[in-house]
C-alpha positions in Angstrom: 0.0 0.0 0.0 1.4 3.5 -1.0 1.3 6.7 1.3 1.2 10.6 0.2 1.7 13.2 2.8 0.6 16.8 2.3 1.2 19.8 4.2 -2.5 21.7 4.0 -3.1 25.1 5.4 -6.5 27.1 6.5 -7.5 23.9 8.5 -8.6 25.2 11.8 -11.6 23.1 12.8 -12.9 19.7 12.8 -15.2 20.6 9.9 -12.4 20.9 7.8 -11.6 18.0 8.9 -14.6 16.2 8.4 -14.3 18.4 5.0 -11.0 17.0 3.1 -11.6 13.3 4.5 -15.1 13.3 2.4 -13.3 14.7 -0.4 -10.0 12.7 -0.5 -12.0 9.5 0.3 -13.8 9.8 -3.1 -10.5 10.0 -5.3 -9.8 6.3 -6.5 -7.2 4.0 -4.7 -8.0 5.9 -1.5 -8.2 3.4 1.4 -7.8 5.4 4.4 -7.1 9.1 4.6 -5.6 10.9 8.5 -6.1 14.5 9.1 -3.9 15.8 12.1 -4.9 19.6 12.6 -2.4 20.7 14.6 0.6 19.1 12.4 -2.1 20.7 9.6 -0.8 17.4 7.9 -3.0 15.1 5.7 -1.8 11.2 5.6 -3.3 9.7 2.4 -3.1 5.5 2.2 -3.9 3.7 -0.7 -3.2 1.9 -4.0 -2.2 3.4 -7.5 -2.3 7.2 -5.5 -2.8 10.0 -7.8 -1.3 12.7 -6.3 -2.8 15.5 -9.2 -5.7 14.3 -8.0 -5.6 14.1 -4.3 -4.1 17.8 -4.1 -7.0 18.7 -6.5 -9.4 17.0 -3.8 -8.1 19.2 -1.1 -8.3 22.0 -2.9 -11.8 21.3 -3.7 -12.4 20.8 0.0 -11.3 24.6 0.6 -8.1 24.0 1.5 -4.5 24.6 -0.2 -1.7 22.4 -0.5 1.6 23.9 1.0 4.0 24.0 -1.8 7.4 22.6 0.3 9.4 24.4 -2.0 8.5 27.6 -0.1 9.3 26.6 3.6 
């Protein structure tokens, strides 16, 4: 099974949790997806991960995808 990590920011709630695990569950492979708000980290576990699609998800949640380039 393959695992994606993302960095997300503007999480500050358990709606937003509640928000990107709805949308990240629908993208294909997904098997289980971990929010941790204070880490504002998203754990993504699966097969055959997309990961233009999974950041797509979370930004279609509301949320953006720290580019880690910029830290």
């Amino acid at each position: 099974m393959a695992q994606k990590q993302y960095t997300v920011t503007g999480m500050s709630c358990e709606h937003c949790v509640a928000s990107i695990k709805e949308e990240v569950s629908e993208v294909p492979g997904v098997h289980k997806v971990e929010v941790d708000l204070a880490a504002k980290a998203v754990t993504v576990r699966g097969t055959d991960l997309d990961d233009e699609r999974l950041r797509a998800a979370i930004v279609e949640a509301g949320y953006r995808v720290a580019d880690p380039l910029a830290a």
